[in-house]
C-alpha positions as CSV (number, residue, x, y, z in Angstrom):
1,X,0.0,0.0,0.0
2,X,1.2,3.4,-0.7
3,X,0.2,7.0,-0.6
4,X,1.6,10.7,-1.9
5,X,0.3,13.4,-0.5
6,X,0.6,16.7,-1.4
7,X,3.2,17.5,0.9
8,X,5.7,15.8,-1.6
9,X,5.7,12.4,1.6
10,X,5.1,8.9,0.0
11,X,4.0,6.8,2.4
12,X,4.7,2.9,1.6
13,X,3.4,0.0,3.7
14,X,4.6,-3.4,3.6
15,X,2.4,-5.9,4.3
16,X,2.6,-10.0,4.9
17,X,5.3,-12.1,2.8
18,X,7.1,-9.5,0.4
19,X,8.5,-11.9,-2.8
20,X,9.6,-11.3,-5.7
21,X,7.3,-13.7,-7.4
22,X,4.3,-12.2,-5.8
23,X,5.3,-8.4,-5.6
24,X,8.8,-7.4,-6.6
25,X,7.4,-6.0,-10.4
26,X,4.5,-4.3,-9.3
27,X,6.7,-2.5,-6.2
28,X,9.4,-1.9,-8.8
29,X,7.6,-0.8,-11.1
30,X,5.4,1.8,-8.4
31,X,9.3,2.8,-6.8
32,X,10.6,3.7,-10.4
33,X,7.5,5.8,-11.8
34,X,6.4,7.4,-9.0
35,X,9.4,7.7,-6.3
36,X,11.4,8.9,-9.2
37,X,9.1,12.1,-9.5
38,X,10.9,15.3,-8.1
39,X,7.6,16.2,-6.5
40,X,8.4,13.3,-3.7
41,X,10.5,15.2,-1.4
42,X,10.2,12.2,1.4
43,X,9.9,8.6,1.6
44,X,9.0,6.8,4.7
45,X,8.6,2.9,4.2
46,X,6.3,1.0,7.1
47,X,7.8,-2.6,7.7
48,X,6.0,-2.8,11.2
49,X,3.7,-5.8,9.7
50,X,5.8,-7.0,7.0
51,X,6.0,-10.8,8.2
52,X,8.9,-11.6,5.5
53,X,10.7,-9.6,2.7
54,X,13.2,-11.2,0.1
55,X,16.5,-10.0,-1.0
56,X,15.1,-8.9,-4.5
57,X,12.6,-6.6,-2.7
58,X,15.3,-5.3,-0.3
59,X,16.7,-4.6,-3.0
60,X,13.6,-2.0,-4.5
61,X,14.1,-0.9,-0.7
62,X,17.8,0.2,-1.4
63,X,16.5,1.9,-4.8
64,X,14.0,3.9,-3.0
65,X,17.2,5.2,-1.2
66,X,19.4,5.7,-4.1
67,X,16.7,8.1,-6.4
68,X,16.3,10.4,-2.8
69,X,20.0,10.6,-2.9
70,X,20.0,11.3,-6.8
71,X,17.5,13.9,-6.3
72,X,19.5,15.5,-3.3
73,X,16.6,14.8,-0.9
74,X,17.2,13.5,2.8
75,X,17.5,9.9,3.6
76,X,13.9,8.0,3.3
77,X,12.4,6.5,6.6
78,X,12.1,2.8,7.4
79,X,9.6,2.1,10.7
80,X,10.3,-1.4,11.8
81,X,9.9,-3.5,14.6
82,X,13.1,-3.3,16.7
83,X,13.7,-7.6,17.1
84,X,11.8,-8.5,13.9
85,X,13.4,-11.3,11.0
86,X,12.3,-8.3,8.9
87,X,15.1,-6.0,10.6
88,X,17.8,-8.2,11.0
89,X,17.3,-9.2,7.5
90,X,17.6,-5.7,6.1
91,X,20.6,-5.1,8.7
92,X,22.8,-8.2,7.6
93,X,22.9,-6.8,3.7
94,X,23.3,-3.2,5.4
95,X,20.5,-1.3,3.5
96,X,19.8,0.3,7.2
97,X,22.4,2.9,6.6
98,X,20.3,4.0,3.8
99,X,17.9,5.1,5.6
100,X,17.0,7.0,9.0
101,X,15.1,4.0,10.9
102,X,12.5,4.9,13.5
103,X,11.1,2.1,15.7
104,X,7.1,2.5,15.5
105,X,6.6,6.0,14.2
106,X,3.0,5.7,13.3
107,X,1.4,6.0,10.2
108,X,-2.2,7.4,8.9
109,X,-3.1,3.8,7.0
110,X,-6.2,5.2,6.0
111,X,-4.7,7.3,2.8
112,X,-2.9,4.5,1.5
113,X,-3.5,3.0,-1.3
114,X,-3.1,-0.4,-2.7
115,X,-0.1,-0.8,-4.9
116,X,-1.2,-3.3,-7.5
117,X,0.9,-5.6,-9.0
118,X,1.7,-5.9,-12.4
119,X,2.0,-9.0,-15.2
120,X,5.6,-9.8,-15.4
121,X,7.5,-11.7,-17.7
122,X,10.5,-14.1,-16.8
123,X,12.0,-11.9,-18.4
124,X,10.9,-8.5,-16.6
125,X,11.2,-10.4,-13.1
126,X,15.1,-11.7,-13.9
127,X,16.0,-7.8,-15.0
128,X,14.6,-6.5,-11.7
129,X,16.2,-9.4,-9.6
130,X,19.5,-8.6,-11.1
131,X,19.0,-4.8,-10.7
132,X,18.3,-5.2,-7.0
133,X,21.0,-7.8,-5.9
134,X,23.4,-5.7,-7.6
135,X,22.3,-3.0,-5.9
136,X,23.2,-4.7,-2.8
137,X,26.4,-6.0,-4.0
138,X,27.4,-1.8,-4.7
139,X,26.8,-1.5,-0.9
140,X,29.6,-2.9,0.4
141,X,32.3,-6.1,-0.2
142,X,30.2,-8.4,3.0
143,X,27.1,-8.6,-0.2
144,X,29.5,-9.4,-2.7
145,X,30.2,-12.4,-1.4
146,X,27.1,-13.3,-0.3
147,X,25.2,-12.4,-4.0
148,X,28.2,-12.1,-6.3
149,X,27.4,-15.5,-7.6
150,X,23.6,-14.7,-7.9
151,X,24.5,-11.3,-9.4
152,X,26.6,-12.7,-12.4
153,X,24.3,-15.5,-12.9
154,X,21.2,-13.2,-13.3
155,X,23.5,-11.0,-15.4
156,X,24.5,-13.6,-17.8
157,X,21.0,-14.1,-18.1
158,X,20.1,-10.9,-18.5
159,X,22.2,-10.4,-21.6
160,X,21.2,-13.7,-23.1
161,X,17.3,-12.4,-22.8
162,X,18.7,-9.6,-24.8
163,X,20.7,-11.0,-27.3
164,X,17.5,-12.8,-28.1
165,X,15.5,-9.9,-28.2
166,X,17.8,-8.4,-31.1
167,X,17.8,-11.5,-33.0
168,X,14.4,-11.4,-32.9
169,X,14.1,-7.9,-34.3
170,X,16.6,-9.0,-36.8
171,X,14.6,-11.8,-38.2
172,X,11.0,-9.7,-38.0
173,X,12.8,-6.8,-40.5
């Protein structure tokens, strides 16, 4: 669930089991058209009743942080609970230092919206679990070794979707 107000603050709540087979394209896809937009001065991510999130949607998590920083806006806001899997997940691939963390700031749930998730493609889900782990590779040389491997093999098959994407434009001229 999400909301923007006109005060420039997206609001995002994660709710239940975050996966990338059951959300990672439709929370990418919300993160890169609507994060991205100067007019969202502040980000501030509720994890309180997230139950379980994956490395691929830590991952959007770390790309949240990385367009504020583009756009020269303060660090966004994760609200966790303090002795959760949720924040100790988060903490071991250090996307914490990304953000300002508040323990159990509250949030108005009542203007968010659902965030609804797209179709994907095999395709579409590899490119954004390769954009994400590599994002948390960038962060520092403890994620390299633990996704280095994932990384390069989601990389070889990311140019291997795209090789046959061009050969498939070839043959269709």
């Amino acid at each position: 669930m999400a909301h923007i107000g006109e005060n420039g603050v997206c609001n995002i709540k994660l709710v239940g089991q975050i996966r990338y087979n059951s959300s990672a394209k439709g929370f990418m896809d919300f993160v890169s058209a609507s994060v991205a937009d100067r007019k969202v001065k502040d980000v501030i991510v509720d994890l309180r009743t997230c139950e379980y999130i994956d490395s691929t949607d830590i991952g959007v998590l770390a790309k949240i942080a990385t367009l504020q920083e583009s756009k020269g806006e303060k660090k966004p806001t994760l609200v966790y609970c303090e002795k959760s899997s949720v924040s100790q997940a988060i903490s071991d691939v250090s996307v914490n230092l990304l953000f300002d963390v508040c323990v159990g700031k509250e949030i108005n749930e009542q203007e968010l919206d659902d965030v609804k998730n797209s179709d994907y493609s095999l395709d579409e889900i590899t490119k954004i679990m390769y954009d994400a782990h590599k994002l948390l590779c960038d962060l520092d040389d403890l994620n390299k070794e633990k996704f280095g491997i994932t990384v390069n093999l989601l990389k070889e098959s990311v140019t291997a979707m795209k090789k046959k994407t061009r050969n498939a434009k070839k043959i269709t001229k």
